[in-house]
C-alpha positions in Angstrom: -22.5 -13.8 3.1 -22.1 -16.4 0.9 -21.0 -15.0 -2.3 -16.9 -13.7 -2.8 -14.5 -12.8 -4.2 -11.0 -12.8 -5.3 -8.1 -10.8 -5.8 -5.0 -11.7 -7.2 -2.5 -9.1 -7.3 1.4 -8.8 -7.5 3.6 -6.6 -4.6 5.9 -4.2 -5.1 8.6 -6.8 -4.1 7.3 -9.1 -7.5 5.8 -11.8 -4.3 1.8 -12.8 -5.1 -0.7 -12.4 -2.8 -4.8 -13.8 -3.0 -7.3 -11.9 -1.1 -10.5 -13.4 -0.6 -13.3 -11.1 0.7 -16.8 -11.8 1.4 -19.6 -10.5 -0.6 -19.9 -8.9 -4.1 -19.2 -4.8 -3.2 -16.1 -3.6 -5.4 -13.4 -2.7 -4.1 -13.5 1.2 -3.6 -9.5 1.9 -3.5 -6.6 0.0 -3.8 -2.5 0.5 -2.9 0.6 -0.4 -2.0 3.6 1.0 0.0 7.2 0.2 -0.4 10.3 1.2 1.8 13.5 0.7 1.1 16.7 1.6 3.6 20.2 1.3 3.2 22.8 3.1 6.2 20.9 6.1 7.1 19.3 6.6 4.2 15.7 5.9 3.6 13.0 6.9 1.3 9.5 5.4 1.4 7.1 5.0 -1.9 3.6 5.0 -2.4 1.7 3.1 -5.4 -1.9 3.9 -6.8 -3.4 3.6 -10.1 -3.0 6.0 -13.0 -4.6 9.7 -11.7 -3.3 8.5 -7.9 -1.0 11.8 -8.0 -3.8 14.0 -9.5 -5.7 13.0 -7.1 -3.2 13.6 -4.0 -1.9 17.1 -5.3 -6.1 17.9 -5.7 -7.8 16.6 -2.6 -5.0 15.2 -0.3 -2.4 18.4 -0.3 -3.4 20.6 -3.0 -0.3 21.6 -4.8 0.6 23.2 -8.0 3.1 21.1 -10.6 6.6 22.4 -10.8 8.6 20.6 -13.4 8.2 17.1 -15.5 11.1 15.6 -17.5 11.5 11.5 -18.4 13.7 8.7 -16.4 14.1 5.7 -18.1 11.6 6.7 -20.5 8.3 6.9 -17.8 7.2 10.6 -17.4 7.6 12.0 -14.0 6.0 14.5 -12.3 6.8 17.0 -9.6 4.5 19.0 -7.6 4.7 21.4 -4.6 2.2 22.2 -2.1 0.7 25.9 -1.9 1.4 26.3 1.6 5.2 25.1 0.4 5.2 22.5 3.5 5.2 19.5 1.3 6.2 18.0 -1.8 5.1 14.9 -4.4 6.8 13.3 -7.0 5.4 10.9 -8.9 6.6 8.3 -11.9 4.0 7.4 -14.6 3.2 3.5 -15.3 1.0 1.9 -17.6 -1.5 1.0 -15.4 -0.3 2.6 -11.7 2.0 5.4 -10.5 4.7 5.6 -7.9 4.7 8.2 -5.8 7.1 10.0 -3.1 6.5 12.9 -0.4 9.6 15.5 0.7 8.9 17.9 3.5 9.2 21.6 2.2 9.3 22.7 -1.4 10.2 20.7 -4.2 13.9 19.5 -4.9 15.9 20.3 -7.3 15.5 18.4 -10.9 18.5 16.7 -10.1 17.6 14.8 -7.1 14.3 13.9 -7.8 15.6 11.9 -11.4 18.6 10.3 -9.2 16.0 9.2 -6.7 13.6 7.3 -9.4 16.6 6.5 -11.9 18.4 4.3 -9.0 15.0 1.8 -8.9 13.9 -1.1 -11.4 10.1 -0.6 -12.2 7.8 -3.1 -14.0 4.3 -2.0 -14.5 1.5 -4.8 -15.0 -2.3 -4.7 -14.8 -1.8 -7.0 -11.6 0.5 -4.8 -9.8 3.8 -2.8 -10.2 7.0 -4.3 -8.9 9.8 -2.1 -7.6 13.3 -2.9 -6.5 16.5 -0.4 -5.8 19.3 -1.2 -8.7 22.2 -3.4 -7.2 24.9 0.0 -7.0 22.3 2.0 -4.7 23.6 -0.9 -2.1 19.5 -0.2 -0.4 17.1 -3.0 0.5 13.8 -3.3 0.8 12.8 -3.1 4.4 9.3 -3.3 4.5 6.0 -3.1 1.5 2.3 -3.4 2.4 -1.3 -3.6 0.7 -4.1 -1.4 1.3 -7.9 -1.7 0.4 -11.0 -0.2 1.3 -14.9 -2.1 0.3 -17.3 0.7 1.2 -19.7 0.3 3.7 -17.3 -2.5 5.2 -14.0 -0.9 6.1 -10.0 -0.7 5.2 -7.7 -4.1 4.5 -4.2 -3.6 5.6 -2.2 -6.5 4.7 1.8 -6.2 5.7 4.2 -8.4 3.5 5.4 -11.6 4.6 8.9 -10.6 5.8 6.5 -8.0 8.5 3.7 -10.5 9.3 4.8 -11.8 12.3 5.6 -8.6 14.2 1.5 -7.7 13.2 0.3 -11.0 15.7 -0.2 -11.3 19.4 1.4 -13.4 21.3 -2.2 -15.2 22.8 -4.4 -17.5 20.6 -7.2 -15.5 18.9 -10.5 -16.3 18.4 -11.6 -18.9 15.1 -12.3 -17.3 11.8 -13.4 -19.1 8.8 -9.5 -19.3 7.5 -7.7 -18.2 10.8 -7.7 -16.4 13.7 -9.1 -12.6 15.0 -7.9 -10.4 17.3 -9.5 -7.5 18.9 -6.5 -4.9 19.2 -7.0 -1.3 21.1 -5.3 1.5 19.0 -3.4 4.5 20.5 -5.9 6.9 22.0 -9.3 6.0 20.9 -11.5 2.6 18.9 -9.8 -0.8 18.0 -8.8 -2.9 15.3 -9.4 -6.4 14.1 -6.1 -8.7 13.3 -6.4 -11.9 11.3 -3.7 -14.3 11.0 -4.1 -16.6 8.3 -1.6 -19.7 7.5 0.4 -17.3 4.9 -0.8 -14.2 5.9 -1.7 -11.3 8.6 -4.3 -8.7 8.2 -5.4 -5.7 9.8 -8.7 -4.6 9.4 -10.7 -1.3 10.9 -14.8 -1.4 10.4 -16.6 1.5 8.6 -19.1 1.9 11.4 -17.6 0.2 14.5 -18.7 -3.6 14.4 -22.3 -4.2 13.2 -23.6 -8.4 12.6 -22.8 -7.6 8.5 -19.4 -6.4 8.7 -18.4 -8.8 11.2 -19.7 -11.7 8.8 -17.3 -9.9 6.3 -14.6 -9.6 8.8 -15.2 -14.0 9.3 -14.7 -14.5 6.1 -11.7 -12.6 4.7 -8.6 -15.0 4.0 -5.3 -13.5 2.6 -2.1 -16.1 1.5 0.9 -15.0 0.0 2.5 -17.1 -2.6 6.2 -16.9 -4.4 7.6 -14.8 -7.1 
């Protein structure tokens, strides 16, 4: 492959991070997850583009919506599954949403608007940062990007502060910007981890490992960058 490209997108913590991936296919899907912890407390968000809860509460869990009301002027929505096992709420950007599973039905109003009202959200075209306002006394313990290129396979890129725990401890094999290891996952198959000078990846094939996507595998670089 000689053609690529280039993605430059923002984290939900505000930090930058370039993706280069062989080849001209698209991107199929793109997001982010976000956890922050404070005590015993902790509550994990996702992030998608505009339709991502639609899309969940349709084909994911199907669910019915349950209430919507404003926080800090973004439209949230709440939605409980028909089996009543699960729960989504989401908060409405300009260009991505920000989303949050409960087990069991839907909480009450109450909760759900204390839950998004104690974070700081700022929606761009890049990527939407999030951060837990200074009284909540939470941090952010962990955030992570996730893409798919059809035909190719899924891109799961854990932020810097998590990179290192991602690598083995031996030298890998070369890679056209790092190195590759060949990791077996719990029960069945394997995965592919690249460490790159200012970034890890972890990458699972479509098909298992044909010549193609192991050229595209070879030439995937990642590097995150400051605020």
């Amino acid at each position: 492959m000689t053609t690529a490209q280039r993605l430059d997108l923002v984290a939900p913590s505000g930090a930058r991070v370039a993706i280069t991936l062989p080849g001209p296919e698209p991107v199929s899907s793109l997001a982010a997850a976000v956890r922050f912890a404070g005590g015993s407390h902790g509550t994990g968000f996702q992030i998608g583009p505009r339709g991502y809860h639609a899309f969940a509460a349709t084909h994911v869990a199907p669910a019915e919506i349950t209430d919507r009301f404003l926080v800090h002027g973004r439209e949230v929505v709440v939605a409980e599954a028909r089996d009543g096992q699960s729960s989504m709420a989401a908060l409405i950007g300009e260009h991505h949403e920000l989303m949050t599973v409960f087990a069991g039905p839907a909480p009450r109003r109450d909760r759900v608007f204390g839950l998004f009202s104690s974070l700081r959200v700022t929606d761009t075209v890049a990527g939407m940062v999030v951060a837990p306002r200074r009284m909540t006394l939470l941090d952010t313990m962990s955030e992570h990007i996730v893409l798919a290129v059809r035909g190719y396979g899924q891109v799961s890129i854990p932020g810097p502060a998590q990179a290192r725990n991602h690598l083995p401890t031996h030298a890998g094999a070369k890679t056209r910007h790092g190195e590759v290891w060949k990791v077996p996952l719990e029960g069945s198959g394997h995965m592919f981890v690249l460490g790159f000078a200012a970034g890890v990846a972890e990458v699972q094939l479509a098909d298992g490992a044909t010549p193609e996507q192991l050229d595209w595998l070879d030439g995937i670089d990642v590097a995150w960058g400051g605020r």
